[in-house]
C-alpha positions in Angstrom: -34.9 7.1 10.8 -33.0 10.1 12.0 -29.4 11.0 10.6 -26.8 11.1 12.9 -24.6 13.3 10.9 -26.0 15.7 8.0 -24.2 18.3 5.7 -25.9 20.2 3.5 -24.3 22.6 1.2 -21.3 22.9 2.2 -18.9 25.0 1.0 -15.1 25.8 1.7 -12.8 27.9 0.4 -9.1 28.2 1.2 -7.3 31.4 0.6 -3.9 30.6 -1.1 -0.5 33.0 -2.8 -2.4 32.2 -6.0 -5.7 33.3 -5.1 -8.9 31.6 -3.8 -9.5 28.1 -3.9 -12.8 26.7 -3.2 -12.0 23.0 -2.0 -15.8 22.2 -1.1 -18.6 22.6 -3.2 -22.5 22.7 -2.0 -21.4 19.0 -0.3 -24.9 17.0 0.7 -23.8 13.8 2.6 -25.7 12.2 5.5 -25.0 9.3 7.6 -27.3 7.3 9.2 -27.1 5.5 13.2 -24.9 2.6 12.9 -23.9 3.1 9.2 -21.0 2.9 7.3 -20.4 5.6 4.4 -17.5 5.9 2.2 -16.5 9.2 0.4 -14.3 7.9 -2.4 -12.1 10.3 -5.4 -8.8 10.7 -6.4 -6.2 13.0 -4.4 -7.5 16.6 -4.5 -11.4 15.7 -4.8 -11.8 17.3 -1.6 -12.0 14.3 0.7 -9.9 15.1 3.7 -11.3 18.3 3.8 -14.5 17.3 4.2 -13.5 15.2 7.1 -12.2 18.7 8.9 -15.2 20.8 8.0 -17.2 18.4 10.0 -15.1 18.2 12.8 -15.0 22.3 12.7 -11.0 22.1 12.6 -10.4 23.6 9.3 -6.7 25.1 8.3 -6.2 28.2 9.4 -6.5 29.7 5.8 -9.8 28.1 5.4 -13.2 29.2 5.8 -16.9 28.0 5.3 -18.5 29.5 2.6 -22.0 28.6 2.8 -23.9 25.0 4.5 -24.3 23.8 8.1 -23.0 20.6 9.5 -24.9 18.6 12.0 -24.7 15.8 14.0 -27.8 14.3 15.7 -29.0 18.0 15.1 -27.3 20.2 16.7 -25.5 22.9 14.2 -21.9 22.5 15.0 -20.6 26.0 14.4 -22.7 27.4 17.0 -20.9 25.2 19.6 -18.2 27.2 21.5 -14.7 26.0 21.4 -14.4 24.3 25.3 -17.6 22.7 23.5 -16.0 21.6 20.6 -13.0 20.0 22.2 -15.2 17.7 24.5 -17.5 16.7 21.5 -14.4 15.9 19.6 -13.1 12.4 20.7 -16.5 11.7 23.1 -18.9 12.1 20.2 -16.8 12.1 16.9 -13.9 10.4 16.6 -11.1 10.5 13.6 -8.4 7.7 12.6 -6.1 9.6 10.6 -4.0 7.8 7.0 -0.8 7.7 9.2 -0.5 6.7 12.7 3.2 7.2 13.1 2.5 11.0 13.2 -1.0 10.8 15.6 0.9 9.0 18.1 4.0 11.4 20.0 7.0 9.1 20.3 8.0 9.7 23.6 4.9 8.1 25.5 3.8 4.9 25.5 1.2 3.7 23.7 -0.8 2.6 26.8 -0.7 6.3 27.9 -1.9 7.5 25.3 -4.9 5.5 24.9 -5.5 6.2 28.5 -5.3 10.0 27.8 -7.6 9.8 25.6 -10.4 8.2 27.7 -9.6 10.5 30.3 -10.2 13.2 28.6 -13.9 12.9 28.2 -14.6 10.2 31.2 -13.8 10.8 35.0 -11.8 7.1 35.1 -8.4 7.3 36.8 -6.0 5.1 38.0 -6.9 0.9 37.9 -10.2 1.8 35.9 -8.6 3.8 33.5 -6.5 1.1 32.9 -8.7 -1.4 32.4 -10.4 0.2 30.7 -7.6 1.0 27.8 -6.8 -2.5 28.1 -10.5 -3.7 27.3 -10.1 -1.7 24.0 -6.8 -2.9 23.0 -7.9 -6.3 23.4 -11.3 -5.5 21.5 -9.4 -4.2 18.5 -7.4 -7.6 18.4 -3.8 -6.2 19.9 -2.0 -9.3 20.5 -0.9 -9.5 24.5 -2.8 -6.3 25.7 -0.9 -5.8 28.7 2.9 -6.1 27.2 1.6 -3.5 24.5 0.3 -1.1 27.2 4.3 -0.6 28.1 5.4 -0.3 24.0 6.2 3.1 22.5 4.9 3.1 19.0 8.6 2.8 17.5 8.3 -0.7 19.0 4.2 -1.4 17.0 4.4 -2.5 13.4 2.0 0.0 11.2 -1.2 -2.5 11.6 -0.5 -2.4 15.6 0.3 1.0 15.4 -3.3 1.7 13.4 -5.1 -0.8 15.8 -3.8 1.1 19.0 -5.4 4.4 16.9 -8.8 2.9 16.6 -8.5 1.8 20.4 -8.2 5.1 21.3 -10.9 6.5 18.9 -13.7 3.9 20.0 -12.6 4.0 23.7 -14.3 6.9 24.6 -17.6 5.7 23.0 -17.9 8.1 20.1 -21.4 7.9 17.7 -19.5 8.4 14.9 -15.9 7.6 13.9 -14.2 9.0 11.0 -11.3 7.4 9.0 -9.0 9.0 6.9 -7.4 6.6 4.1 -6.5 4.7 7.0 -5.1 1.5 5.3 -3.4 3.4 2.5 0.6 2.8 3.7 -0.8 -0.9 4.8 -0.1 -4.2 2.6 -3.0 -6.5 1.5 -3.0 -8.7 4.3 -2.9 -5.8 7.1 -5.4 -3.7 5.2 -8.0 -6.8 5.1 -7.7 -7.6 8.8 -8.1 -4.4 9.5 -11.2 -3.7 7.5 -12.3 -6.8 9.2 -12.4 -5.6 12.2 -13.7 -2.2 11.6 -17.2 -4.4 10.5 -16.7 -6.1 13.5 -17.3 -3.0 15.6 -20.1 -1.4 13.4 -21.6 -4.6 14.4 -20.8 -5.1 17.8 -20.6 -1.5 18.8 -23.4 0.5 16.6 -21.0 2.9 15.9 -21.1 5.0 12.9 -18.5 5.3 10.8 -17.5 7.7 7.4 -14.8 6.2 5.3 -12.3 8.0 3.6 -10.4 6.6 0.5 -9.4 6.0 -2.8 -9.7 2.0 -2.8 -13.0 1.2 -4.5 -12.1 -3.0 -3.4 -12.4 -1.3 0.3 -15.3 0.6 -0.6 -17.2 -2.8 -1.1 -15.9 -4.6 1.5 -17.0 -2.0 4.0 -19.5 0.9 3.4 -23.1 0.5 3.1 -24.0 3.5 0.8 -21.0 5.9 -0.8 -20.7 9.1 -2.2 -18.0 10.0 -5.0 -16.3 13.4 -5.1 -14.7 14.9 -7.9 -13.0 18.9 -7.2 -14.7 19.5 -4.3 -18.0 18.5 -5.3 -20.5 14.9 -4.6 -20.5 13.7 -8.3 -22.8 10.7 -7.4 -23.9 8.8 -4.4 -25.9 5.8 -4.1 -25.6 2.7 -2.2 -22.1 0.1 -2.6 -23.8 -1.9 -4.9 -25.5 0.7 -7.6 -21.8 2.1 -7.3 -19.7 -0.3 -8.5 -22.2 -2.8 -10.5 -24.0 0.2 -12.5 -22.2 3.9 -11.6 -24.0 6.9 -13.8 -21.1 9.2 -14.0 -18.3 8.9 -16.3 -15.8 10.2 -13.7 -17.0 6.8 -11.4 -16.8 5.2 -14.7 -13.6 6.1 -15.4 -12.6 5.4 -11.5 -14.0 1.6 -11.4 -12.5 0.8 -15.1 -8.6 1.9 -13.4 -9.0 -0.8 -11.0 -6.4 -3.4 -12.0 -9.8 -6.3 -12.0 -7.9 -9.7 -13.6 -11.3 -11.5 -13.7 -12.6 -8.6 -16.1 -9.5 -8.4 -17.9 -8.4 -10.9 -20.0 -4.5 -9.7 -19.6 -3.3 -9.2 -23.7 -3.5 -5.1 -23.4 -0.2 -5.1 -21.4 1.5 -8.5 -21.5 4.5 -8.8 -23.2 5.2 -11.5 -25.2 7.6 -13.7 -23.2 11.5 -13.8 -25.1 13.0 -17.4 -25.6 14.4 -19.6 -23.4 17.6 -17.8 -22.6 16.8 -15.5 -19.4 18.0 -11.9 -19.6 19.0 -12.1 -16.0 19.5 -15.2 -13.5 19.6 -15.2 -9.9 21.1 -18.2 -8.1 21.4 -18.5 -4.7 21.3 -15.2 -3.4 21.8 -14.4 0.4 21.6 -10.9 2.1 22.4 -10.6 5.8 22.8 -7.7 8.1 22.8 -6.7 11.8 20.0 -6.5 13.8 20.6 -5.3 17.6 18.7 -7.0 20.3 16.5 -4.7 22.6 17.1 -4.7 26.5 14.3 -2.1 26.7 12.5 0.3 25.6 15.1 2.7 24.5 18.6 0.6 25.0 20.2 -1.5 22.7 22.2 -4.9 23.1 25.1 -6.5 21.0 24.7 -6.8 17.4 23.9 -10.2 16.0 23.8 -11.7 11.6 20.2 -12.1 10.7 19.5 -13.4 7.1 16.7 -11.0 5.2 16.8 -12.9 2.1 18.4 -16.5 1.2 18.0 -18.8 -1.5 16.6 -17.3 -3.9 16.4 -18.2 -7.6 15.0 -16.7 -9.9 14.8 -15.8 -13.8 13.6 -12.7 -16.3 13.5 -13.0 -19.6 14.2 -11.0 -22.8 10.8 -8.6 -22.7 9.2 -9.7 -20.0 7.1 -8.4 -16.6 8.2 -10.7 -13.9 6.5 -9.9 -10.6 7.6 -10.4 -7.2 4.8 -9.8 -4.2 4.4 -10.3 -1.0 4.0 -8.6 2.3 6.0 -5.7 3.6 8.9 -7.2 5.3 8.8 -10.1 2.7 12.3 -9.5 1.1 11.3 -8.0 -1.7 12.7 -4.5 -1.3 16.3 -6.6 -0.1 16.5 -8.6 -3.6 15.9 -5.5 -5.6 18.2 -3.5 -3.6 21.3 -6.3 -4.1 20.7 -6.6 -8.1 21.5 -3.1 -8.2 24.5 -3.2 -5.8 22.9 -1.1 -2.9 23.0 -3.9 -0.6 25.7 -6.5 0.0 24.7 -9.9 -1.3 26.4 -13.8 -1.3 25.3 -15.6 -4.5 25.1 -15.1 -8.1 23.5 -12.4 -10.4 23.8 -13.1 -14.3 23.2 -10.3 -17.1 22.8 -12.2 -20.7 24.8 -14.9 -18.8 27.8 -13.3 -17.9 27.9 -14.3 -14.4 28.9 -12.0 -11.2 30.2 -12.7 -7.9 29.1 -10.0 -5.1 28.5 -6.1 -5.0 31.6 -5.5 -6.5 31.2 -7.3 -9.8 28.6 -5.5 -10.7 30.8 -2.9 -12.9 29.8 0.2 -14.8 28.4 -1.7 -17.7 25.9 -4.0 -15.9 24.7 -0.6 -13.2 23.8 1.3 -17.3 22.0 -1.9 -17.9 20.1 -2.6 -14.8 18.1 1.0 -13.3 16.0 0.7 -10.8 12.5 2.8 -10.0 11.7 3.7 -6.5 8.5 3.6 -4.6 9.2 7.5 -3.3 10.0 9.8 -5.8 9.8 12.6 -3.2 12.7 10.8 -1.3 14.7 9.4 -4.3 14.7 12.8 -6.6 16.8 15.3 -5.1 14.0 18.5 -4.7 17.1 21.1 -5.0 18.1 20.1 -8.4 16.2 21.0 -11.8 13.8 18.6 -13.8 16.3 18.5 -16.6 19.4 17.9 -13.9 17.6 14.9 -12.3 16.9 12.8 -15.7 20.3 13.4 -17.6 22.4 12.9 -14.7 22.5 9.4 -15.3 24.0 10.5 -18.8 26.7 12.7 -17.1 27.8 10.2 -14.7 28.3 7.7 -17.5 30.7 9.9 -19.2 31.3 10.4 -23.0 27.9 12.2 -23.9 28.1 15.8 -24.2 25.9 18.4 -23.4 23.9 18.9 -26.5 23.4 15.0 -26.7 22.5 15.2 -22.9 19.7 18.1 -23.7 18.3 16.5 -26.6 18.4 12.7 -25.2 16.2 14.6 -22.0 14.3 16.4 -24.4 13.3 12.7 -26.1 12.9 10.7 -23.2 10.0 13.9 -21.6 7.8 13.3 -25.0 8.3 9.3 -24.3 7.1 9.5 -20.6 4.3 12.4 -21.5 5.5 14.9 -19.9 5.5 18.8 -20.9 9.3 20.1 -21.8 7.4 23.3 -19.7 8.7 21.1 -16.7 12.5 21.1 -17.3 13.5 23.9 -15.4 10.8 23.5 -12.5 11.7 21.5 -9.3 9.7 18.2 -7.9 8.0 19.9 -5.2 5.8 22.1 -8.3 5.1 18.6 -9.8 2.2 16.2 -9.0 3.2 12.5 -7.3 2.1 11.0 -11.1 4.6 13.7 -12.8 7.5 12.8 -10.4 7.1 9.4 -10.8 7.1 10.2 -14.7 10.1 11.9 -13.9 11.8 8.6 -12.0 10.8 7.0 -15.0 12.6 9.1 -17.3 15.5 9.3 -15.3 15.9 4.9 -15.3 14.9 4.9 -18.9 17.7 7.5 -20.6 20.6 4.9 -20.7 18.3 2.8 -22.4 18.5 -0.2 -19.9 17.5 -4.0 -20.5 15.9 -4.6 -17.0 14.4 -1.9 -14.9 13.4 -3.1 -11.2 10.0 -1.4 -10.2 9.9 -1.0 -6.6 6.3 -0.6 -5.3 5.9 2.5 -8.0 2.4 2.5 -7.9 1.9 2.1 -4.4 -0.3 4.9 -2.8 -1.1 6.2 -5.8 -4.8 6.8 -7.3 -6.4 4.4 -9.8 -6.1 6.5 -12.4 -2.7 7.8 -12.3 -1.9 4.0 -11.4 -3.4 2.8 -14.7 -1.5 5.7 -16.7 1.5 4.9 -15.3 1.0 1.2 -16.0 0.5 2.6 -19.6 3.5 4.2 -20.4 5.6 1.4 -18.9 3.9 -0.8 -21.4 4.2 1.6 -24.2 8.2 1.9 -23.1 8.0 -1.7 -22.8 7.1 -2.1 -26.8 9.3 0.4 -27.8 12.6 -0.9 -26.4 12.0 -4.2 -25.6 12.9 -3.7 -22.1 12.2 -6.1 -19.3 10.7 -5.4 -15.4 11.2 -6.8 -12.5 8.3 -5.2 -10.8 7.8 -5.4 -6.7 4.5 -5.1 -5.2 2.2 -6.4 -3.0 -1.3 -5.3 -5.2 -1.3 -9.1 -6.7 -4.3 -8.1 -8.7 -2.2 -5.4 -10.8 0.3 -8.0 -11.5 -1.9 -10.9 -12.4 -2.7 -8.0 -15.2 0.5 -7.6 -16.5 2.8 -10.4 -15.5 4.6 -13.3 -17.8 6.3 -14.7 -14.5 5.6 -14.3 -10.6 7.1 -15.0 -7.8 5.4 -15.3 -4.2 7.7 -14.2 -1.2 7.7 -14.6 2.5 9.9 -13.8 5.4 12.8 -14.1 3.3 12.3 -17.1 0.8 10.7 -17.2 -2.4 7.3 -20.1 -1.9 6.3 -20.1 -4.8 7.1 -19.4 -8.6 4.7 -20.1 -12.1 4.7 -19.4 -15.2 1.3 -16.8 -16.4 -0.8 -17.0 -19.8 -3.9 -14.9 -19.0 -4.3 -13.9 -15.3 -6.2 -16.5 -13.3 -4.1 -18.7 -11.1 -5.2 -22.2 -11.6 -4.5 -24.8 -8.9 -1.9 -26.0 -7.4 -0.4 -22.8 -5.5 0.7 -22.0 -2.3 -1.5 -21.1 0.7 0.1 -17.9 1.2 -0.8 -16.9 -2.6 -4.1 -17.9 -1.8 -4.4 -15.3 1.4 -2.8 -12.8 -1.3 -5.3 -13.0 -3.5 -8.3 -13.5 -1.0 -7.1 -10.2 0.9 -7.3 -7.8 -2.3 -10.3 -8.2 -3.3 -11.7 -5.9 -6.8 -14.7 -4.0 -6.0 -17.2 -6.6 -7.8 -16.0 -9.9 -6.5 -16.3 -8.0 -2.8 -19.8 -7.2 -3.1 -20.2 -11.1 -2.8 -17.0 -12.2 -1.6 -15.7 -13.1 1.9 -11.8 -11.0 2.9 -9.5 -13.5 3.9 -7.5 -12.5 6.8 -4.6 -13.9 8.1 -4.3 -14.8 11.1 -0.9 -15.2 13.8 2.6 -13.7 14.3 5.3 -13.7 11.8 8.4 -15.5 13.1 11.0 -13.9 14.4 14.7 -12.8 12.4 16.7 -13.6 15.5 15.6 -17.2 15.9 13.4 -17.9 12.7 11.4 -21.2 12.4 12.9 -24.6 12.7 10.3 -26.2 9.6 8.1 -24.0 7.1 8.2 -20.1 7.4 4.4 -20.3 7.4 3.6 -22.6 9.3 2.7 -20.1 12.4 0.0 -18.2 9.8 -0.9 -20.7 7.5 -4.9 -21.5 7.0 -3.8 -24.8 5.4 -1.2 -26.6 8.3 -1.6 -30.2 8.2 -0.1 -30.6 11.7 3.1 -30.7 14.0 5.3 -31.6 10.7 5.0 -27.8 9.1 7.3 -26.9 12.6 9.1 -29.5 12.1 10.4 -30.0 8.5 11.3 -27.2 6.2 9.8 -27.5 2.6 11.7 -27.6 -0.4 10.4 -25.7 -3.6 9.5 -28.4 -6.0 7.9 -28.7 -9.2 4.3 -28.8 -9.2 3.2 -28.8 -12.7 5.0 -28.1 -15.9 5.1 -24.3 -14.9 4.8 -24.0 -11.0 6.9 -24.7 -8.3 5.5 -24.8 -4.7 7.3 -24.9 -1.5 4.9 -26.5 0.5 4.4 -29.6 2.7 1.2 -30.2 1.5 0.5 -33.2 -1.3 0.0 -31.7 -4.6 -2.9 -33.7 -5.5 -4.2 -31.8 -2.6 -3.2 -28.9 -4.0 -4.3 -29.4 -7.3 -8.5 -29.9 -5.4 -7.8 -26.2 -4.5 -10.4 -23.9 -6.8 -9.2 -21.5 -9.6 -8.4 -18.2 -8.1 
């Protein structure tokens, strides 16, 4: 069979302030009619690069070395630029990591798919519509014709990335490339998604190279992958050889990062859990803020109380990693944001059971006590203040520390978190994203807190700089007895590391239980089970079916008379789940469930 797309030797260099940098290496790839190939490596391997050399729309300060690219044959830098353009979109097609910023903000969404087709069709008017309607519908849009009139402000990011593929495929491209595009998704959006990018290979032959750093997605997907380490293919083989028997260290190294709780059997990070007296107790918590009602597109109506979080209970002990997951939009972000007094709350938080009553309660003593990381460092670390600033400022604003205790409590703290004292007087922006979040680290750690709330901190980044920095908060972990509250949605790194975890969704927490090793025996709640079945590691999705969830969530402004997930849920038992809202009851000696559903049903459910 002939390839559709073949580079061979490749080579790119990018001229730079500190000289030459050659980002591509003598790349061979080749992808075949109808087949899906994943180029998979940490940030910096020279991925995204490759993805411009073969579409010929390099930076301006880079330039092909050496090696041709070519699809179906042709050598693409002897095409002219009008010839370029037109082969760009009608024959190759690219879905970029973020489609806020591929999308302009002032159109609508249906205009921009349409522009797209027109571009390289002669459709106009009522074909070109129905056209760009057939294609939203095809990538699963819900209500094709109400989202033709949308701006993208008004799309979630899985609509948003949906619309982007509608556009990409409308035009009837050979081969469609996508960049990392389900890296800023959660589990659940990234599965359906990858869903239906195998239900267009099948249904629509197209070809596509895949992009990313998720070896689980890698399985699930590609038929064949190559791996790239700086700028060169360090092995390639099909998905199978890859994960089940790679020959290079590097893809060694890569697949052994993956957070895998069936391999693992969870005692290299798991604190030992510390007695029956909880470190910190939440009871009853409530968050509620404003939410204006649209009148249209770009007007606004009168403001109205909608609840983000209520209910909630929960406990951390002395030591321990207590996770809370769920889906973006879940609540998480909300509760983590009221224990540390940045969001108004009703309820009560207790520290070593001194209880408080609201944001203002929490004084001086319990904010040195409880720190929080964030998910962006590059957004919480001020860029215009010095590495040595940003980690003893909490130190400064304490008061009673001088300046030589300041320097040398900074100077400890940087050996603790690994990181050179060379880095003190530099700023975040001449630090890596595994550095800066060293940095955040360093900066919650120097009071010497008991809890420290982890807020997505490993979200986004590579495998390996994941598992390092999953390292040193177990090392710091040992060393001070500190305990985590750590927020995510990657329920396999949790089931890793986690004494305690707590399921949320739209708002309430559905489930909580008790972990000694990380499988999750039954019973548990349905939406844990779409959790796990959405993420899964790259061995178990060689085999493996992706659960994807199907339906809309409810709405804040007039949420569900009976069970939050009843709309989505793969387990409703009928009209009652709309009807009746659960109660989260015991369901073993270490589980609680809120669910409708019997739990000697529950308990039938498989080990996960």
């Amino acid at each position: 069979m002939t390839d559709l797309l073949t580079v061979e030797n490749l080579t790119v260099d990018f001229e730079t302030g500190d000289g030459t940098v050659r980002a591509l290496d003598n790349v061979d790839i080749r992808v075949g009619p109808g087949e899906a190939v994943a180029i998979v490596g940490e940030s910096g391997s020279g991925k995204s690069t490759l993805a411009y050399a073969i579409l010929q729309y390099l930076a301006q300060n880079g330039r092909k070395v050496a090696g041709t690219v070519r699809l179906e044959g042709r050598d693409l830098s002897r095409l002219t630029r009008p010839e370029l353009h037109m082969l760009r979109g009608a024959e190759m097609s690219v879905v970029s990591q973020d489609p806020a910023t591929s999308f302009n903000p002032t159109l609508s969404v249906g205009r921009q798919v349409e522009e797209a087709i027109r571009v390289h069709t002669r459709l106009s008017g009522t074909a070109l519509r129905v056209r760009a309607l057939e294609f939203l519908r095809k990538v699963g849009l819900p209500d094709a014709e109400t989202m033709m009139d949308k701006y993208p402000h008004q799309l979630s990011g899985g609509e948003k990335q949906r619309a982007l593929i509608a556009a990409a495929i409308a035009t009837g491209p050979k081969l469609l490339i996508m960049d990392e595009p389900t890296t800023a998704l959660d589990v659940t959006t990234a599965a359906a998604l990858v869903a239906l990018l195998k239900d267009l290979k099948r249904s629509l032959g197209v070809a596509i190279l895949y992009i990313t750093h998720d070896l689980g997605i890698m399985a699930q997907i590609a038929d064949r992958a190559y791996v790239m380490k700086q700028g060169a293919v360090v092995e390639e083989g099909t998905v199978e050889q890859i994960v089940t028997a790679p020959r290079h260290p590097y893809t060694q190294r890569l697949l052994a990062s993956v957070p895998d709780p069936e391999a693992a059997d969870g005692a290299e990070h798991r604190s030992a859990a510390g007695g029956d007296t909880p470190l910190l107790e939440v009871r009853d918590l409530k968050v509620s803020y404003p939410m204006r009602v649209k009148s249209g597109p770009f007007h606004w109506g009168a403001s109205r109380l909608v609840q983000a979080v209520h209910n909630i209970n929960l406990k951390v002990g002395r030591g321990e990693t207590v996770g809370l997951i769920g889906e973006s939009g879940s609540g998480k972000s909300t509760i983590a944001r009221a224990l540390v007094g940045l969001n108004a709350f009703n309820g009560e938080i207790a520290l070593e059971g001194n209880f408080r009553h609201g944001r203002e309660a929490l004084d001086a003593a319990y904010r040195r006590d409880v720190q929080m990381i964030f998910q962006h460092p590059d957004l919480s670390l001020n860029p215009r203040i010095r590495i040595a600033e940003l980690i003893g400022r909490p130190l400064k604003l304490q008061g009673g520390v001088s300046r030589t205790e300041i320097n040398a409590k900074v100077a400890e703290i940087m050996r603790l978190v690994q990181l050179s004292p060379d880095l003190l007087n530099r700023f975040t922006y001449q630090l890596s994203g595994g550095q800066k979040q060293r940095v955040a680290i360093a900066r919650a750690f120097i009071t010497r807190p008991k809890l420290v709330i982890c807020d997505e901190i490993t979200s986004g980044l590579d495998v390996t700089v994941q598992k390092s920095i999953m390292e040193l908060l177990g090392s710091l972990q040992s060393q001070f007895g500190t305990s985590y509250l750590f927020i995510t949605h990657d329920i396999n790194l949790i089931r890793s590391v986690a004494n305690r975890i707590y399921t949320m969704y739209f708002g309430e927490i559905v489930e909580g239980r008790i972990l000694e090793n990380p499988s999750l025996p039954a019973p548990y709640h349905p939406y844990t089970e779409v959790l796990v079945k959405s993420a899964l590691p790259p061995r178990r999705a060689l085999t493996g079916s992706i659960e994807t969830i199907k339906g809309e969530l409810p709405s804040r402004l007039s949420p569900p008379r009976g069970c939050v997930f009843a709309s989505r849920c793969p387990r409703r038992i009928g009209p009652v789940c709309d009807q009746t809202a659960p109660d989260l009851l015991p369901r073993g000696e270490q589980i609680g469930i809120r669910c409708l559903i019997e739990t000697a049903e529950l308990r039938r459910l498989p080990t996960l």
